[in-house]
C-alpha positions as CSV (number, residue, x, y, z in Angstrom):
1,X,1.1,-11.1,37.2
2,X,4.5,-10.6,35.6
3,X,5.3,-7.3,33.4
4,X,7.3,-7.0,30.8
5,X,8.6,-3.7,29.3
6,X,9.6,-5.2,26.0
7,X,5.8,-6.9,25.4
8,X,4.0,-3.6,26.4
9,X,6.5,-1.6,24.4
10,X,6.1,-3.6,21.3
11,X,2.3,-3.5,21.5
12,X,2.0,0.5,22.0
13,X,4.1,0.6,18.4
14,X,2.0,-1.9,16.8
15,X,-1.3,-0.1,18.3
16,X,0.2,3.0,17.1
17,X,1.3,1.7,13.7
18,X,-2.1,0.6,12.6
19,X,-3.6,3.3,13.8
20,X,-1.4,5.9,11.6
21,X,-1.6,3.7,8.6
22,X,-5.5,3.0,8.3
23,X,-5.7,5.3,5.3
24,X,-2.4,3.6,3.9
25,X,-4.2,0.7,5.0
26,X,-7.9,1.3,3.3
27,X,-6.5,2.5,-0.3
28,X,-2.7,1.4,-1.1
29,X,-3.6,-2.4,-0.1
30,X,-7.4,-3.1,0.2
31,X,-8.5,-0.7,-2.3
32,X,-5.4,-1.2,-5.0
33,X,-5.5,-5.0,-4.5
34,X,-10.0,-4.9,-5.0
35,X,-9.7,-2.9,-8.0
36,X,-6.7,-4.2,-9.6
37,X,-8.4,-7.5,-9.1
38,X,-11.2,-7.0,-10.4
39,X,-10.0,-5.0,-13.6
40,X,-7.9,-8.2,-14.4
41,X,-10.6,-10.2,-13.3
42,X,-12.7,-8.6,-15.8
43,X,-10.0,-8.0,-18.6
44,X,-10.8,-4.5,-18.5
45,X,-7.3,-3.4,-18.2
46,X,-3.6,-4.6,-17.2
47,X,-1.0,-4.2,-14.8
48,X,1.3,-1.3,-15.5
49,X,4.2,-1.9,-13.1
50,X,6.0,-4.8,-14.7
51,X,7.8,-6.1,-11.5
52,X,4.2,-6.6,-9.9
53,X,2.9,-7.9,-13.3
54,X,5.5,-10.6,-13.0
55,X,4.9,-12.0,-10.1
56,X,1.0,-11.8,-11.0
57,X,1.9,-14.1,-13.9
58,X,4.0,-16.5,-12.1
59,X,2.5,-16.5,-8.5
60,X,-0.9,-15.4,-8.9
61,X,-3.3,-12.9,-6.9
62,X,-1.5,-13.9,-3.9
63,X,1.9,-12.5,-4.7
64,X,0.0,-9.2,-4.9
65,X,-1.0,-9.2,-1.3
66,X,2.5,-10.7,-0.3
67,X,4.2,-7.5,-1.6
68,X,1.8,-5.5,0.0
69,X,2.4,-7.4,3.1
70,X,6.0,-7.5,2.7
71,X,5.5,-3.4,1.9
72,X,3.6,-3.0,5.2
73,X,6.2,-4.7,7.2
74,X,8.8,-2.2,6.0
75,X,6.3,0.6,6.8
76,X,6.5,-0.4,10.1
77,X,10.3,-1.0,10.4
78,X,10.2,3.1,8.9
79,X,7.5,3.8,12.0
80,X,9.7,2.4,14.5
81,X,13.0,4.0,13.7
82,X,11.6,7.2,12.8
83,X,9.5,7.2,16.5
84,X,13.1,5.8,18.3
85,X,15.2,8.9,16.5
86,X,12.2,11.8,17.1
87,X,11.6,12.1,13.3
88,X,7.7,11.7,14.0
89,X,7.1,15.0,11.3
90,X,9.5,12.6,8.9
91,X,6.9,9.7,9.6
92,X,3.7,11.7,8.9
93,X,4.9,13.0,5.5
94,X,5.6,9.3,4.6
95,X,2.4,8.2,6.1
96,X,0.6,11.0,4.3
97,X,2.4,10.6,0.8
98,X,1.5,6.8,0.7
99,X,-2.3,7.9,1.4
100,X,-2.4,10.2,-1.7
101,X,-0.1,8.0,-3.3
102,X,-3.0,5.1,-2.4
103,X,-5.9,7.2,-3.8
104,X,-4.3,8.3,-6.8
105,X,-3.8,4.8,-7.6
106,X,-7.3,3.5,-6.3
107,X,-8.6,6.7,-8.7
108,X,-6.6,5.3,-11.8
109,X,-7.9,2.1,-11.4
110,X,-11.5,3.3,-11.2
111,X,-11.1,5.0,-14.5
112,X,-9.3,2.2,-15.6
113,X,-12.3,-0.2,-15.3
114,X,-15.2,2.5,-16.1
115,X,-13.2,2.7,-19.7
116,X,-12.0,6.4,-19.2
117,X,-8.5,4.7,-19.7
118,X,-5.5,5.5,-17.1
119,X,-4.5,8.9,-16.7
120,X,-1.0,7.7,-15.1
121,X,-0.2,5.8,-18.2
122,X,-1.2,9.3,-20.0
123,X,0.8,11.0,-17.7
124,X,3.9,8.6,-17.4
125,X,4.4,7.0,-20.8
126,X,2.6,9.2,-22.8
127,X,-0.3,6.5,-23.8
């Protein structure tokens, strides 16, 4: 059986990439996409970020998973050079930031649809 160091080397970053990204993974794309979804779905709010709201209204849900895909894939470019130059602390405080950052959003959306209104808009715009 043949061995090749490129193949395992790529695998042990991808294994380690999805592990260290499962809370990214969980809130900034499954849980912003569900509940921004569904509060559209539902009319019970809009989206605030206007670049993501255009491509909503010309591409549809599916342009919202393509960023996040797209935003993944640049995660993971981050991950690698980060692990190749030995900035793994670097690495965890984006990990980390984009968790909370995930949550925060997830949060806003939550209020969003109960009818509590968005605390970010409050917070950025003053609305």
């Amino acid at each position: 059986m043949a061995y090749c160091k490129v193949c395992s080397h790529v695998q042990k970053n991808i294994k380690g990439f999805c592990y260290d990204i499962r809370y990214v993974f969980l809130f900034y794309v499954i849980g912003d996409i569900s509940t921004t979804v569904f509060a559209l779905e539902n009319e019970l709010g809009y989206e605030a970020n206007f670049i993501v709201s255009g491509f909503l209204a010309n591409y549809g849900y599916s342009s919202l998973v393509l960023i996040k895909l797209l935003f993944l894939f640049l995660c993971f470019l981050d991950y690698v050079y980060l692990r190749r130059r030995g900035h793994l602390s670097t690495w965890h405080v984006t990990r980390h930031s984009i968790s909370v950052l995930g949550i925060l959003v997830v949060t806003n959306n939550l209020l969003v649809i109960s009818g509590a209104g968005s605390p970010l808009s409050r917070l950025l715009y003053g609305f």
